[in-house]
C-alpha positions as CSV (number, residue, x, y, z in Angstrom):
1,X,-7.5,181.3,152.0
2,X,-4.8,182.9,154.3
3,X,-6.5,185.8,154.4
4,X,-8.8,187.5,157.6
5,X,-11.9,189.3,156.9
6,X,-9.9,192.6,157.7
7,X,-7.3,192.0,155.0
8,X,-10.5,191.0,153.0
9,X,-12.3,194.2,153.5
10,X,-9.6,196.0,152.8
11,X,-8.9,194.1,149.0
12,X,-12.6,194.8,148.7
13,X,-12.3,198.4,149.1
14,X,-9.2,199.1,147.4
15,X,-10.8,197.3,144.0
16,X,-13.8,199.4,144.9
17,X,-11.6,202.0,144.6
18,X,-9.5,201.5,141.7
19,X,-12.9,200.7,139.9
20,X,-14.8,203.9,140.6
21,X,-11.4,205.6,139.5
22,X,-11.0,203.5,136.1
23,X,-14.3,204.2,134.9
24,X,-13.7,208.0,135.6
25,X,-10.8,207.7,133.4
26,X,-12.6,205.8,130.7
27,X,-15.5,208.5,130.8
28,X,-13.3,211.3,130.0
29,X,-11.4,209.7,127.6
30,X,-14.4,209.1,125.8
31,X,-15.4,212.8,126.2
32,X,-17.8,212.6,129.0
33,X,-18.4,214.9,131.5
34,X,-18.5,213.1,134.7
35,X,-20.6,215.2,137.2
36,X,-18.2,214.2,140.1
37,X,-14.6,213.5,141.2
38,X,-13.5,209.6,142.3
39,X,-11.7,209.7,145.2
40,X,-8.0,208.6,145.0
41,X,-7.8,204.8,144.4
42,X,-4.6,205.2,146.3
43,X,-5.5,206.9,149.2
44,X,-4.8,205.7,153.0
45,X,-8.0,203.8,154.2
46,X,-7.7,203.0,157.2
């Protein structure tokens, strides 16, 4: 509740980004060929 909706935002698109990334992970470890890369789930976003 502490939070403002930039620090929102931001938690939004970091789990946005860690999710795309997860299920990249998950589709070649089940031997899938993804057709693109995820971008880093780590990367600076602002």
């Amino acid at each position: 509740m502490d939070l403002t909706m930039f620090q929102l935002y931001d938690l939004v698109e970091r789990y946005m980004l860690y999710i795309n990334w997860d299920m990249d992970v998950r589709c070649r470890l089940a031997g899938g060929k993804p057709e693109n890369q995820p971008d880093n789930w780590m990367k600076n976003i602002h």
